[in-house]
NULUM-727910 format. One record per residue: residue in one letter; z, x, y of N, C-alpha, C in turn; residue number from 1. Coordinates in Angstrom, 2 decimals. Example, Ala and Ser with C-alpha at 12.3 -4.5 7.8 and 13.67 -1.06 7.14 Angstrom:
REM residues 2
<pt residuo="A" n_z="7.80" n_x="13.19" n_y="-5.69" ca_z="7.80" ca_x="12.30" ca_y="-4.50" c_z="7.80" c_x="13.20" c_y="-3.30" num="1"/>
<pt residuo="S" n_z="7.08" n_x="12.85" n_y="-2.25" ca_z="7.14" ca_x="13.67" ca_y="-1.06" c_z="7.87" c_x="12.90" c_y="0.03" num="2"/>
REM end
This chain:
REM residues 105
<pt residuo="X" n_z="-19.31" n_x="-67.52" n_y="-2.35" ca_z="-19.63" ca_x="-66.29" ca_y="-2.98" c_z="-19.57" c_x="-65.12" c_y="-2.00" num="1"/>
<pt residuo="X" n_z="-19.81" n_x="-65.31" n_y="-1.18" ca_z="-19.87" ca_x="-64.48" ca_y="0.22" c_z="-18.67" c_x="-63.60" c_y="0.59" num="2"/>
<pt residuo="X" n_z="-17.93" n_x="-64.43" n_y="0.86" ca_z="-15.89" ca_x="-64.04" ca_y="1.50" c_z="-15.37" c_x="-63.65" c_y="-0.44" num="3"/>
<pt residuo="X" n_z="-15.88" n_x="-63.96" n_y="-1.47" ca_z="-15.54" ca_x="-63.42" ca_y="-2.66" c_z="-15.88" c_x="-62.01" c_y="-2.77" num="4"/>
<pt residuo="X" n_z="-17.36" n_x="-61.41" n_y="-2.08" ca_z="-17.58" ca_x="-60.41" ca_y="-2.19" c_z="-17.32" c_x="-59.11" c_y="-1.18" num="5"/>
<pt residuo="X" n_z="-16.64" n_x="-59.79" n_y="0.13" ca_z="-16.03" ca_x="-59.13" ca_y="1.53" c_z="-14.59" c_x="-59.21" c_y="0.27" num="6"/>
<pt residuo="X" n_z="-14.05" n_x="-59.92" n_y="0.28" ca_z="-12.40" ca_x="-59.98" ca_y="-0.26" c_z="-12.74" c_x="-58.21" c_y="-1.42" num="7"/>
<pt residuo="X" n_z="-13.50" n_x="-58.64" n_y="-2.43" ca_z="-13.84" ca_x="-57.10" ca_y="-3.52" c_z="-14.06" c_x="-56.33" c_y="-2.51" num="8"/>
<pt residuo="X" n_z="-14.80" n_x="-56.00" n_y="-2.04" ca_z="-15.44" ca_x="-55.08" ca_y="-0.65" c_z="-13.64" c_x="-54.52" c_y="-0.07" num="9"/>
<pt residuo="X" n_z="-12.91" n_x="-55.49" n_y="-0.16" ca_z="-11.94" ca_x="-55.05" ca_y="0.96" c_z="-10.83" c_x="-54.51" c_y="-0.22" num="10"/>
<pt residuo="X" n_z="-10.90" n_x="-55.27" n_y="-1.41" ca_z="-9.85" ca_x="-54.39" ca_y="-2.18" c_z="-10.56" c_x="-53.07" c_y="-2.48" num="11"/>
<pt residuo="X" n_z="-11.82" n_x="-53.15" n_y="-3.05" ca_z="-11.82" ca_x="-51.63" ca_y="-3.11" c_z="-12.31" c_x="-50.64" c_y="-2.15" num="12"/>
<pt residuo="X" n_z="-12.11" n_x="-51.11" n_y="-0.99" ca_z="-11.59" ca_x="-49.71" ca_y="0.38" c_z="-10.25" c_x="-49.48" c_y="0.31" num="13"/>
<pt residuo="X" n_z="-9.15" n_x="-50.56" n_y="-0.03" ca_z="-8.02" ca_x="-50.42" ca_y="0.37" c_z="-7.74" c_x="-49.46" c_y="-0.84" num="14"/>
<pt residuo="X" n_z="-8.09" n_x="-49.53" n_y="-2.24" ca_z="-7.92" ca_x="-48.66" ca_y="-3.05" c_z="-8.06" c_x="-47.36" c_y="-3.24" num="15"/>
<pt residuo="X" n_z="-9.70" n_x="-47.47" n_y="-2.34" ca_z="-9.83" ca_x="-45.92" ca_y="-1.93" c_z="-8.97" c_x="-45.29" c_y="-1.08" num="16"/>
<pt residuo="X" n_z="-8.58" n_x="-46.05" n_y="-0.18" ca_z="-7.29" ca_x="-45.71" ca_y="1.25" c_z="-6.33" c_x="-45.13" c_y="0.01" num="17"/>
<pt residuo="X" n_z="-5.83" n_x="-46.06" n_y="-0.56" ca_z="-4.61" ca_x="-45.66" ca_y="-1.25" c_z="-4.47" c_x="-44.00" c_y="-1.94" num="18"/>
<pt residuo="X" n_z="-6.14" n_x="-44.47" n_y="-3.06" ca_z="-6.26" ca_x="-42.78" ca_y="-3.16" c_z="-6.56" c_x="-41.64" c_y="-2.72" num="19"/>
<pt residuo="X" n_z="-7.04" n_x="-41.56" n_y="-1.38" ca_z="-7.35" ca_x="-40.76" ca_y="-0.37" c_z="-5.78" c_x="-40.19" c_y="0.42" num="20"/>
<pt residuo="X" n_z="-5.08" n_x="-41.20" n_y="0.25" ca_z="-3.64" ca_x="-41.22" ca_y="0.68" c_z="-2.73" c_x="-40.23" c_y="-0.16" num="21"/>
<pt residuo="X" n_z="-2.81" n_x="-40.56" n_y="-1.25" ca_z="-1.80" ca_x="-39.88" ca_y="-2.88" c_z="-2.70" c_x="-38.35" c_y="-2.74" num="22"/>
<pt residuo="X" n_z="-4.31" n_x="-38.18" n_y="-2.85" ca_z="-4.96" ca_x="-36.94" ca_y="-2.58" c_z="-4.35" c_x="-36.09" c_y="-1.40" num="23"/>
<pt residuo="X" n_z="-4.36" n_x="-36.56" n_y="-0.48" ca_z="-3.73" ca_x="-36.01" ca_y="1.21" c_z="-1.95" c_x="-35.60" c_y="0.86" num="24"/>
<pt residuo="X" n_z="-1.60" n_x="-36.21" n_y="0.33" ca_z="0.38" ca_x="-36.34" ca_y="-0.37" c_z="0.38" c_x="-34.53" c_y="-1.15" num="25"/>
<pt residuo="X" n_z="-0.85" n_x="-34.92" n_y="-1.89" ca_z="-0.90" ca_x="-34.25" ca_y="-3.07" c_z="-1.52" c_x="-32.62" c_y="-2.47" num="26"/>
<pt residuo="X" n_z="-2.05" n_x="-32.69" n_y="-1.52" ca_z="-2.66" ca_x="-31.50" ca_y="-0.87" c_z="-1.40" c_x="-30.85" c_y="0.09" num="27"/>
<pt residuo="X" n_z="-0.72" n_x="-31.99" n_y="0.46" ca_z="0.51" ca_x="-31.54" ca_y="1.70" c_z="1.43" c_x="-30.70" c_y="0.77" num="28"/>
<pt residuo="X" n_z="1.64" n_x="-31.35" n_y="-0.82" ca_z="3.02" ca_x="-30.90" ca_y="-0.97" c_z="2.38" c_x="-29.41" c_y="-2.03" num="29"/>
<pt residuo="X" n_z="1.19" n_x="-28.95" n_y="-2.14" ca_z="0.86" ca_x="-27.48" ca_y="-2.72" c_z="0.86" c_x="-26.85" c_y="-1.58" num="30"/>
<pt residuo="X" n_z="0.28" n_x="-27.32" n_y="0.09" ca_z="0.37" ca_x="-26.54" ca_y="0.93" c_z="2.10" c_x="-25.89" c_y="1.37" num="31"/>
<pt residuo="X" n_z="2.84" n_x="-26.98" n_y="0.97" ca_z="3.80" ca_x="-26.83" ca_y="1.24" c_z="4.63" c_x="-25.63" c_y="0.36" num="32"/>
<pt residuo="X" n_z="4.10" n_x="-25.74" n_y="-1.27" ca_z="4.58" ca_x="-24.87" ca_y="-1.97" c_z="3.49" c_x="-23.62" c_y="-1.82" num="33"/>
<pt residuo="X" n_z="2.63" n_x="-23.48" n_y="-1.22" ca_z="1.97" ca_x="-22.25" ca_y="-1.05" c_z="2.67" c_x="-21.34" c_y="0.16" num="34"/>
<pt residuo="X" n_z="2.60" n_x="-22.23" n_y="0.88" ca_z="3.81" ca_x="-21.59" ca_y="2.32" c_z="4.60" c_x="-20.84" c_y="1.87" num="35"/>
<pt residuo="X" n_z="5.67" n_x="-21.94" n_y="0.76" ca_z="7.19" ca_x="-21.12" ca_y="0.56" c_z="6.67" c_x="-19.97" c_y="0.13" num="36"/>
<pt residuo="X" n_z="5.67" n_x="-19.72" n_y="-1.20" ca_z="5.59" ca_x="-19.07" ca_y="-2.32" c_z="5.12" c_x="-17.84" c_y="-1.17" num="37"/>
<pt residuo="X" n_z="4.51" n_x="-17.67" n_y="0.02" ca_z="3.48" ca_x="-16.88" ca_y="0.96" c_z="4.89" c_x="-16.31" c_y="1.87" num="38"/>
<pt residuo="X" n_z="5.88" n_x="-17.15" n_y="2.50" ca_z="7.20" ca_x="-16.84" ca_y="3.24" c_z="8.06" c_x="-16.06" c_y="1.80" num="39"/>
<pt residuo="X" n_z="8.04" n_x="-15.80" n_y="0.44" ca_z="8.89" ca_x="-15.19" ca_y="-0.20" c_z="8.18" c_x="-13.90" c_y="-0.58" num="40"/>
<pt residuo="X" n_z="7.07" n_x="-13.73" n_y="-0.59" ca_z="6.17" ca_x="-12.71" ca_y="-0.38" c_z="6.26" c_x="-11.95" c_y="0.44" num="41"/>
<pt residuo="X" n_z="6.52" n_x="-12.07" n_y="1.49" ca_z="6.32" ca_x="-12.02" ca_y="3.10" c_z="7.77" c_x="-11.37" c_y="2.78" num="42"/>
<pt residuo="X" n_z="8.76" n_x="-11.92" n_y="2.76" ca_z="10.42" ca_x="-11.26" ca_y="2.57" c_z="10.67" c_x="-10.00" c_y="1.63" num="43"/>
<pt residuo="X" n_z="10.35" n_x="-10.39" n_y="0.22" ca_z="10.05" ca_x="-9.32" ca_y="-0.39" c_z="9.60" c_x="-8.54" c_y="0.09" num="44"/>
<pt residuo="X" n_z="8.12" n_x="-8.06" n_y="0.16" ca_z="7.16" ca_x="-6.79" ca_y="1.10" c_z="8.63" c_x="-6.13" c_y="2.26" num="45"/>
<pt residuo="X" n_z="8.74" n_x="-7.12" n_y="3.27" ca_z="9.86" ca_x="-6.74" ca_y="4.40" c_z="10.85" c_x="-5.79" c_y="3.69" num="46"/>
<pt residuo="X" n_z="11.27" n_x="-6.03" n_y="2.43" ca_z="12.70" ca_x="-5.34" ca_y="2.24" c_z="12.45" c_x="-4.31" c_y="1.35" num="47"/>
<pt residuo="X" n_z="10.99" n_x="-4.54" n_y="0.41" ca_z="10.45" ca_x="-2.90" ca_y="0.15" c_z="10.01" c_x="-2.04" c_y="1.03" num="48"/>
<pt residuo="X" n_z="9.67" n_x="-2.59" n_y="2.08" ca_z="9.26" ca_x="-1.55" ca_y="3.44" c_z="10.34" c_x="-1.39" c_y="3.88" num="49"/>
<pt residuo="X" n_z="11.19" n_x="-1.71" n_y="4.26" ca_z="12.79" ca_x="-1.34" ca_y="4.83" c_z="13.28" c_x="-0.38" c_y="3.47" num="50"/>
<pt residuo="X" n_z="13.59" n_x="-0.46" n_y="2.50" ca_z="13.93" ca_x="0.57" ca_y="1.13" c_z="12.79" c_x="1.88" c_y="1.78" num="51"/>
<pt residuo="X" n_z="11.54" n_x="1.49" n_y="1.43" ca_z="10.70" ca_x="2.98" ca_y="1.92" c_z="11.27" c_x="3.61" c_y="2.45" num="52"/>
<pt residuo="X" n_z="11.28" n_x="2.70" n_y="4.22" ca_z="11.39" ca_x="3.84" ca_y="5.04" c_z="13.03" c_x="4.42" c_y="5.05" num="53"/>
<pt residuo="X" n_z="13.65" n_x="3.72" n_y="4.51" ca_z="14.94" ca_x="4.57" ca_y="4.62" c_z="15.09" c_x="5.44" c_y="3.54" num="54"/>
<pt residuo="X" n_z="14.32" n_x="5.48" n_y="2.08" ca_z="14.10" ca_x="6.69" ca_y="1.45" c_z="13.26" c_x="7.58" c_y="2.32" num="55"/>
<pt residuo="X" n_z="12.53" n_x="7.55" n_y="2.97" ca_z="11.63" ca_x="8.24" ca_y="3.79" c_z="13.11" c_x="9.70" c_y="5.00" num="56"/>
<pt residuo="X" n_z="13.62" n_x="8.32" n_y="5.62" ca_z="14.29" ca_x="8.90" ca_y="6.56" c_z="15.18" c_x="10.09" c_y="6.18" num="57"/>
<pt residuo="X" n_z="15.99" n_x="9.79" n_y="4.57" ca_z="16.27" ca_x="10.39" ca_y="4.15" c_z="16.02" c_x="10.89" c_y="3.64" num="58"/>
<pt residuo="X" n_z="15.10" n_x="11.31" n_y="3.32" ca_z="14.12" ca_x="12.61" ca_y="2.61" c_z="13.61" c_x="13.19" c_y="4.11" num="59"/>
<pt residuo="X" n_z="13.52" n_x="12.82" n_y="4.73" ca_z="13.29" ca_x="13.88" ca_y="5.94" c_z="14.76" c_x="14.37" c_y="6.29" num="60"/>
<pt residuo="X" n_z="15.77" n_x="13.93" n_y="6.62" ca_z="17.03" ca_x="14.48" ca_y="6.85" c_z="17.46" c_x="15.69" c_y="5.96" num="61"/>
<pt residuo="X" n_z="16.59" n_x="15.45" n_y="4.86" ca_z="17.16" ca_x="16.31" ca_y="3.53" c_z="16.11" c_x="17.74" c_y="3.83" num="62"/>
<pt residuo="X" n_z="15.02" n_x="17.94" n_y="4.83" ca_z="14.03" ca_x="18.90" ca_y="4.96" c_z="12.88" c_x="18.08" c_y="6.04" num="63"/>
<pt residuo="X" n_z="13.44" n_x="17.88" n_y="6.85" ca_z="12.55" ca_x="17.40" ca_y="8.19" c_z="10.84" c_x="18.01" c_y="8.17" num="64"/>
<pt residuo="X" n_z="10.69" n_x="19.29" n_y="7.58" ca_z="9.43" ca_x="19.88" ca_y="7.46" c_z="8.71" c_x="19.12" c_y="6.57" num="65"/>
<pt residuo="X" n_z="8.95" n_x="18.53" n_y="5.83" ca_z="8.17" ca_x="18.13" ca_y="4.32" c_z="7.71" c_x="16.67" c_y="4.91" num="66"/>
<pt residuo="X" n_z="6.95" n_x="16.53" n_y="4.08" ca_z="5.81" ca_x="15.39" ca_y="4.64" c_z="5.28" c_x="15.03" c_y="3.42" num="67"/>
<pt residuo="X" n_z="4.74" n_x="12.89" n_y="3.63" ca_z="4.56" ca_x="12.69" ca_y="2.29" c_z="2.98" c_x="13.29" c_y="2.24" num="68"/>
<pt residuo="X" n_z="2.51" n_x="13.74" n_y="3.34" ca_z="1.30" ca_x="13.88" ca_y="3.21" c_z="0.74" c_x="15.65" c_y="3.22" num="69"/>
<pt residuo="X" n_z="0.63" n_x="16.61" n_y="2.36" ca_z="0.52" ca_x="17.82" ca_y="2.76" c_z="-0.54" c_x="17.97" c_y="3.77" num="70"/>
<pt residuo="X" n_z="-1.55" n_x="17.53" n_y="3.85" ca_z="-2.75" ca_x="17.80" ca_y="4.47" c_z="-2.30" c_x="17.79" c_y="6.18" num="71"/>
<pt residuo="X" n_z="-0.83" n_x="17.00" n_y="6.18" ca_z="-0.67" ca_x="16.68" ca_y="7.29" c_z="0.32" c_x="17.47" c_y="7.95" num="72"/>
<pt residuo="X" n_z="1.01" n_x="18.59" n_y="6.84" ca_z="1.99" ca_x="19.30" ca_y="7.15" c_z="1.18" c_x="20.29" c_y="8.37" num="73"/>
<pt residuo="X" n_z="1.92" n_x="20.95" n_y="9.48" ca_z="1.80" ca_x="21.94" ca_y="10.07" c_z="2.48" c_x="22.80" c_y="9.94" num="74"/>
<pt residuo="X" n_z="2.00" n_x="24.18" n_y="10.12" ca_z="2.61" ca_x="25.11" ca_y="10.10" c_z="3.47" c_x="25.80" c_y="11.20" num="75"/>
<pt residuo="X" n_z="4.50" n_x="26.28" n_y="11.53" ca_z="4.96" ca_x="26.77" ca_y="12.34" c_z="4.06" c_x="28.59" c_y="12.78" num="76"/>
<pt residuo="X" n_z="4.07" n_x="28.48" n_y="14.13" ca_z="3.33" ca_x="30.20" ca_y="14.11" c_z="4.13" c_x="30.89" c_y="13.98" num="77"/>
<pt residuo="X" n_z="3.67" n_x="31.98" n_y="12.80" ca_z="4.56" ca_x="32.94" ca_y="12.02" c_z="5.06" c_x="33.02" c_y="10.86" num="78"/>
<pt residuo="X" n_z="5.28" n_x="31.47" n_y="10.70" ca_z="5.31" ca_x="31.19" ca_y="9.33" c_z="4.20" c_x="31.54" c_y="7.95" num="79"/>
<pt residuo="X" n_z="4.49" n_x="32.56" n_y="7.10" ca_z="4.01" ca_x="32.41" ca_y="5.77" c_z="3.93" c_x="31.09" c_y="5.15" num="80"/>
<pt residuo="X" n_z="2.64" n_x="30.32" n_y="4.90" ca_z="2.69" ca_x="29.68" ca_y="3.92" c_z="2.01" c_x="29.77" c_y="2.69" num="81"/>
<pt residuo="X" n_z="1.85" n_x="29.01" n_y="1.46" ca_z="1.52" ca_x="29.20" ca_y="0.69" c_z="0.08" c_x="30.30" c_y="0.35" num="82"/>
<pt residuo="X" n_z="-0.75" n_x="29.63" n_y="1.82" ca_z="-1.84" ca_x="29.55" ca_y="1.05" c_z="-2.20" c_x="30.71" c_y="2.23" num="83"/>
<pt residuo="X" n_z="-1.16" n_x="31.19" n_y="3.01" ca_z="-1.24" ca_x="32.75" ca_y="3.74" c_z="-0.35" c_x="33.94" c_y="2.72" num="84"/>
<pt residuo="X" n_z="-0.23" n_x="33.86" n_y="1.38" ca_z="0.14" ca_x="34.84" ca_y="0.54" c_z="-0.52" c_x="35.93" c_y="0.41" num="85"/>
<pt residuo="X" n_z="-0.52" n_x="37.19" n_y="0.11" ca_z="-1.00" ca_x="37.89" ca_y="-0.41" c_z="-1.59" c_x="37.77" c_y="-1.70" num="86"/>
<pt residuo="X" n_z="-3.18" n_x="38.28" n_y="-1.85" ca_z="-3.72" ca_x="37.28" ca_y="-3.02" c_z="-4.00" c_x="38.71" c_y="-4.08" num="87"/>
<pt residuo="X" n_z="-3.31" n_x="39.60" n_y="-3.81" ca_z="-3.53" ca_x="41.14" ca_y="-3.97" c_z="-2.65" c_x="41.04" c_y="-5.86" num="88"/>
<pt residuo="X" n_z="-3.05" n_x="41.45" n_y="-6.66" ca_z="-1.95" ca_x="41.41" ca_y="-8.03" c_z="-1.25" c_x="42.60" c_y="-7.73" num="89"/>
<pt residuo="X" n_z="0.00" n_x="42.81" n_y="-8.21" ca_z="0.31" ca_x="44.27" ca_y="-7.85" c_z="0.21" c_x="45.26" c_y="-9.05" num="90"/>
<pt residuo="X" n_z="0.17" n_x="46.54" n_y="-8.99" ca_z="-0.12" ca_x="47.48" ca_y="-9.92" c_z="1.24" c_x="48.03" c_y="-10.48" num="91"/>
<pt residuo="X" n_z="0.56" n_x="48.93" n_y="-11.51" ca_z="2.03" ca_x="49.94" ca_y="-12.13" c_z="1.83" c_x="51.08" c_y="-11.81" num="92"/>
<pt residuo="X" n_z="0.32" n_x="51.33" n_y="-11.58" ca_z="0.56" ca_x="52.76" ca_y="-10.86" c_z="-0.58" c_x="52.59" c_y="-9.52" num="93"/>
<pt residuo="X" n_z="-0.01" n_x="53.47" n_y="-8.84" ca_z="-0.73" ca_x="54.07" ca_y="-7.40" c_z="-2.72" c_x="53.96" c_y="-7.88" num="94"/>
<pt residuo="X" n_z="-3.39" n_x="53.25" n_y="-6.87" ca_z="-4.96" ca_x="52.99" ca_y="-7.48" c_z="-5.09" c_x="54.84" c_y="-7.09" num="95"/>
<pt residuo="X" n_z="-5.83" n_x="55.05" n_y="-7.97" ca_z="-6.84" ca_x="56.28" ca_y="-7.72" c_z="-8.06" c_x="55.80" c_y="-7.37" num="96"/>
<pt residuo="X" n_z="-8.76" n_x="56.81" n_y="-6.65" ca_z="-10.62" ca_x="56.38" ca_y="-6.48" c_z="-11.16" c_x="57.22" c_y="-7.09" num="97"/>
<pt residuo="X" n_z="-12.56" n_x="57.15" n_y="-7.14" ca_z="-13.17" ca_x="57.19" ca_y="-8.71" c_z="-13.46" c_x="59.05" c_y="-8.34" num="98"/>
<pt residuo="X" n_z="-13.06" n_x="59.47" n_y="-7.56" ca_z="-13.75" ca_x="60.87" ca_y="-7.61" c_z="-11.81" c_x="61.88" c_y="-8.00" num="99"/>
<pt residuo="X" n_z="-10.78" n_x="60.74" n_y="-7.90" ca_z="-9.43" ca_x="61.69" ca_y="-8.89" c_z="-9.41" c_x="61.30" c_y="-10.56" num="100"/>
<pt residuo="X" n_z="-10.57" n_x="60.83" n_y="-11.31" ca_z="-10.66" ca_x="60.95" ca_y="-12.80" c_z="-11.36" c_x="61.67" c_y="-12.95" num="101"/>
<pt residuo="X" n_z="-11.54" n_x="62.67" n_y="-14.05" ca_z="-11.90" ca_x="63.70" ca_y="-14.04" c_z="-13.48" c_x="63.25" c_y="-15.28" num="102"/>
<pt residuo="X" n_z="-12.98" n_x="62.06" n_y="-15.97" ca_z="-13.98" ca_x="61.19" ca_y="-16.86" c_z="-15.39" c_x="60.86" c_y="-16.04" num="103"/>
<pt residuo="X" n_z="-14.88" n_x="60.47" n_y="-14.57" ca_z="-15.80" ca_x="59.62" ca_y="-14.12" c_z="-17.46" c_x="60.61" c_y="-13.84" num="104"/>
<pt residuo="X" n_z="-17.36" n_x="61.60" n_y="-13.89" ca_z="-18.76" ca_x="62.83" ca_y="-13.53" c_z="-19.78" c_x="62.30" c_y="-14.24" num="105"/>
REM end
């Protein structure tokens, strides 16, 4: 009864081996497809960042001043920019002050 119950004892380790084995198979070959799926990711990204920057390059060739970032634009000294305009509306006639209406007394 003894070596009957070492012999069971020993098939079911070897069974567990087996499935611990097919589990380990089974873990190698998603790692394996996570890799590829992580290396085609990885390629993609590469060749939208290569597209960017060469829309980039060429959009700077096309106006070297312009920037994707305004905050980051500088100004040249001397340069008018936007937000050095005159903020004045202009008139239709010459302003008078209040002592050439003759209403205002």
């Amino acid at each position: 009864m003894h070596v009957q119950r070492r012999e069971a004892l020993a098939d079911e380790t070897a069974a567990k081996a087996r499935a611990a084995q097919a589990e380990a198979e089974a873990k190698a070959a998603e790692a394996a497809r996570l890799q590829q799926r992580a290396e085609t990711h990885r390629s993609n990204a590469t060749g939208a960042r290569e597209q960017l920057d060469e829309q980039r390059a060429h959009a700077d060739s096309l106006d070297p001043r312009a920037t994707a970032h305004p905050e980051e634009a500088q100004q040249q000294p001397g340069e008018v920019g936007p937000t050095d305009a005159p903020r004045t509306a202009p008139t239709d006639s010459p302003h008078t002050g209040p002592t050439d209406n003759p209403r205002a007394s």
